[in-house]
C-alpha positions as CSV (number, residue, x, y, z in Angstrom):
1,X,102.6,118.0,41.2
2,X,103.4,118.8,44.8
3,X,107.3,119.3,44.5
4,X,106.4,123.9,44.1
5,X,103.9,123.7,46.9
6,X,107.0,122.3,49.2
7,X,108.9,125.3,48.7
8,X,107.0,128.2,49.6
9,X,107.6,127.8,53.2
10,X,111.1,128.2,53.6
11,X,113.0,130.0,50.1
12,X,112.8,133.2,52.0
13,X,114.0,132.2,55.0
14,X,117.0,130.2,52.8
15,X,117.6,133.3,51.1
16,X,118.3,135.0,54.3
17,X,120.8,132.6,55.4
18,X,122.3,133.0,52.0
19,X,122.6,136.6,52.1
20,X,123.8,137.0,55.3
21,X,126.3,134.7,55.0
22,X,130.3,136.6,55.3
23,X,132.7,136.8,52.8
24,X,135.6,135.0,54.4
25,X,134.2,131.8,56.5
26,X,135.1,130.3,60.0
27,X,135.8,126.5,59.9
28,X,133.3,124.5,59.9
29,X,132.8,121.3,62.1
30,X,133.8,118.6,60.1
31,X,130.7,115.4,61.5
32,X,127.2,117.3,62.1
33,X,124.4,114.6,63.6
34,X,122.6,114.7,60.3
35,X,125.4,114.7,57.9
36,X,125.3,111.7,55.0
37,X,129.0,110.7,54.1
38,X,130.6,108.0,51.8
39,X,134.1,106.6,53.3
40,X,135.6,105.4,56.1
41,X,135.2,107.1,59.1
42,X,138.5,106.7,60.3
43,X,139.6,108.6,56.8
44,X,142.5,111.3,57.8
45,X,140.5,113.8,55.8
46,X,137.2,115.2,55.4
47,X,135.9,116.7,52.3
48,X,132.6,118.6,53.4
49,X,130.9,119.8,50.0
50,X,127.9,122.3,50.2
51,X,125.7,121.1,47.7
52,X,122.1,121.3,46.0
53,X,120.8,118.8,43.9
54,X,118.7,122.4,41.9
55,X,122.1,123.3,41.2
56,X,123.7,123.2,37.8
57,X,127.3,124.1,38.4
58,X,126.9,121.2,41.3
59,X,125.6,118.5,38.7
60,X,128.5,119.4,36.5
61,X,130.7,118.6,39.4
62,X,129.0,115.7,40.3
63,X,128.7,113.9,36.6
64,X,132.4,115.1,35.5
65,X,134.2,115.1,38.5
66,X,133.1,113.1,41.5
67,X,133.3,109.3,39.8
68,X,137.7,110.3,39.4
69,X,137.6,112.1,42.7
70,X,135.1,108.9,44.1
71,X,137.9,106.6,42.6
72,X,140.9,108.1,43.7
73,X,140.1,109.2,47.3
74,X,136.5,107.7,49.5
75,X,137.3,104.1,48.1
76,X,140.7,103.8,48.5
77,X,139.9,105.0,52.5
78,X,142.0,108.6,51.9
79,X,138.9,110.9,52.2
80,X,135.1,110.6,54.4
81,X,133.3,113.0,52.2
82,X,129.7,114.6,53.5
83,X,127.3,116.7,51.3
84,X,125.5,119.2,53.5
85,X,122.3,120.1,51.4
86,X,121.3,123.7,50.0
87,X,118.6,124.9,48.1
88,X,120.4,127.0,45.1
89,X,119.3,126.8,41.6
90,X,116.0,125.9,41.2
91,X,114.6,125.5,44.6
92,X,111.9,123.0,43.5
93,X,114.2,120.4,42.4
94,X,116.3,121.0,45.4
95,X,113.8,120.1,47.6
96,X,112.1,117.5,46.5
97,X,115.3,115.3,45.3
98,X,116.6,115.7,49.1
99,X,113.6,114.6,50.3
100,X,113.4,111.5,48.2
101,X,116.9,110.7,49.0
102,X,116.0,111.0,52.7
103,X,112.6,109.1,52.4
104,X,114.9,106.3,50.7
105,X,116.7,104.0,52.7
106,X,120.2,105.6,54.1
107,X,122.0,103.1,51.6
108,X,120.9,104.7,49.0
109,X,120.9,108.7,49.5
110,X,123.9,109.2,47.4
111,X,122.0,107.0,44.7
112,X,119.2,109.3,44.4
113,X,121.5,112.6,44.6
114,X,123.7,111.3,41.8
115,X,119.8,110.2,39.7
116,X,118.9,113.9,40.5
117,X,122.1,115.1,39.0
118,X,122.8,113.3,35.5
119,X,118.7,113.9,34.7
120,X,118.6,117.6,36.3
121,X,119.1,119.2,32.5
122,X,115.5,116.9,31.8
123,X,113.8,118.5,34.7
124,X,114.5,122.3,33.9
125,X,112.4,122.2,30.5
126,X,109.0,123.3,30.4
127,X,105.8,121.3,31.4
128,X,105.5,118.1,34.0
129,X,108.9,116.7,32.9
130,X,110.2,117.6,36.5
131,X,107.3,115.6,38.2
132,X,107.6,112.8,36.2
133,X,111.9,112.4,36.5
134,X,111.4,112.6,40.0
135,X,108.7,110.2,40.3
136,X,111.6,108.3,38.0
137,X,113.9,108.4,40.5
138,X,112.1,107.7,43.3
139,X,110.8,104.3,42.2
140,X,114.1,103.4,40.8
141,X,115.0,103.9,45.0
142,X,112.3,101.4,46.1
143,X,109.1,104.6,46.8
144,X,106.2,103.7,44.7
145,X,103.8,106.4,44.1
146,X,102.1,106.5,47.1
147,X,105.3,106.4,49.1
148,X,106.5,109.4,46.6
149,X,103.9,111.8,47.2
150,X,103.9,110.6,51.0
151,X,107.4,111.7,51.2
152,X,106.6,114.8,49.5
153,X,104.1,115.7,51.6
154,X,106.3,115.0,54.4
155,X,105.9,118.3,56.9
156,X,108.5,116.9,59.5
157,X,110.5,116.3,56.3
158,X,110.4,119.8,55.1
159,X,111.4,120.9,58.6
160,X,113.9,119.0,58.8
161,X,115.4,120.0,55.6
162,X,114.9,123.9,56.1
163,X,116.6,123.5,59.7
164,X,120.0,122.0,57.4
165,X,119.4,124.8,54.5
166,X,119.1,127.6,57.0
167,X,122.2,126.2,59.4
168,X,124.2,125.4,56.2
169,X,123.4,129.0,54.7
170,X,125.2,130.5,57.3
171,X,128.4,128.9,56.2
172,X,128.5,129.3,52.5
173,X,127.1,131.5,50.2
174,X,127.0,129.4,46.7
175,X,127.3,125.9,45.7
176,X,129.6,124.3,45.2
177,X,131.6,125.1,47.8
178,X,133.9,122.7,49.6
179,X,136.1,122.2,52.6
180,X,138.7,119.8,53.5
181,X,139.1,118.9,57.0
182,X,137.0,122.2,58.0
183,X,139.2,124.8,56.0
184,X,137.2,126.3,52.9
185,X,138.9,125.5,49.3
186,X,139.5,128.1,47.5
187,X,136.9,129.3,44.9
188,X,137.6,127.6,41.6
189,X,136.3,125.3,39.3
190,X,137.1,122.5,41.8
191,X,139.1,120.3,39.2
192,X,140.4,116.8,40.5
193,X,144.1,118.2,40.9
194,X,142.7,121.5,43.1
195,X,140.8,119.4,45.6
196,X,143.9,117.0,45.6
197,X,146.4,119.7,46.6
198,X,143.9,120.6,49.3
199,X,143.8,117.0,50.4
200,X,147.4,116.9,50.2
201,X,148.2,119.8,52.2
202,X,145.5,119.1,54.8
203,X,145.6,120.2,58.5
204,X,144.8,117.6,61.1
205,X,141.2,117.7,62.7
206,X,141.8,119.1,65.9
């Protein structure tokens, strides 16, 4: 399996960005040219989430919380929300499950992210259980298995995602973290009710 070979290149420089990262954050920019986002785009509010697919506290998020938060706010038009990728947790699931999700077509990115998070638990136990989930996932997206370990293999790929990690990294410092319409949320456990009284009280996009 190819999905530890893919990381070697860029954890340390990851970790960096991580550790460097402030206490107290700027804004951020709320649209970024390589951003993925579910909702309209002419939502009044943006929910940015820094996010890794390696990341338990993130999947726990993602399989409790997001299908209410999906519900309530991105299909009714109330909220464009955008994941911005880290590599936390365990960085060889991070990277390749944001690779497939980019090798698959756009449609389906938040598809394979959401695959990654309800069978991450199967992927952290020993032996080739990781290889196999995410060769799982990646056929259930349309990449058979010589698309799967193309994408894998993927250098520009790989470049492409350590250039988002390490911009990212200078912004947050764990995952989860979220901000609505550029202003960080506080840290929490990020219930349905916090993140709506952040909605709520949102700030316009300047």
């Amino acid at each position: 399996m190819r999905v530890a070979r893919l990381t070697l290149g860029f954890v340390a420089g990851a970790a960096l960005a991580l550790a460097a990262a402030a206490l107290a954050w700027a804004d951020v920019p709320t649209h970024e040219p390589d951003d993925m986002a579910l909702g309209s785009p002419r939502a009044p509010v943006t929910v940015i989430e820094y996010a890794s697919v390696g990341c338990p506290h993130c999947a726990a998020w993602n399989n409790t919380i997001f299908p209410a938060f999906k519900a309530k706010y991105i299909l009714t038009g109330r909220v464009r929300y955008v994941v911005r990728e880290m590599i936390t947790g365990s960085p060889e699931v991070a990277t390749a499950g944001f690779m497939i999700a980019r090798c698959a077509a756009p449609a389906k990115y938040f598809t394979v992210i959401d695959d990654v998070y309800r069978r991450q638990a199967e992927m952290f136990v020993s032996g080739p259980a990781a290889g196999q989930v995410l060769k799982e996932i990646a056929k259930s997206a349309g990449l058979d298995e010589t698309a799967f370990e193309a994408c894998l293999d993927d250098q520009k790929g790989l470049d492409a995602l350590n250039a988002r990690t390490t911009r990212n990294g200078q912004s947050v410092a764990s995952t989860p973290t979220f901000f609505v319409n550029g202003r960080q949320v506080p840290e929490g456990e990020h219930t349905l009710a916090q993140l709506g009284a952040a909605i709520q009280a949102a700030r316009p996009i300047r």
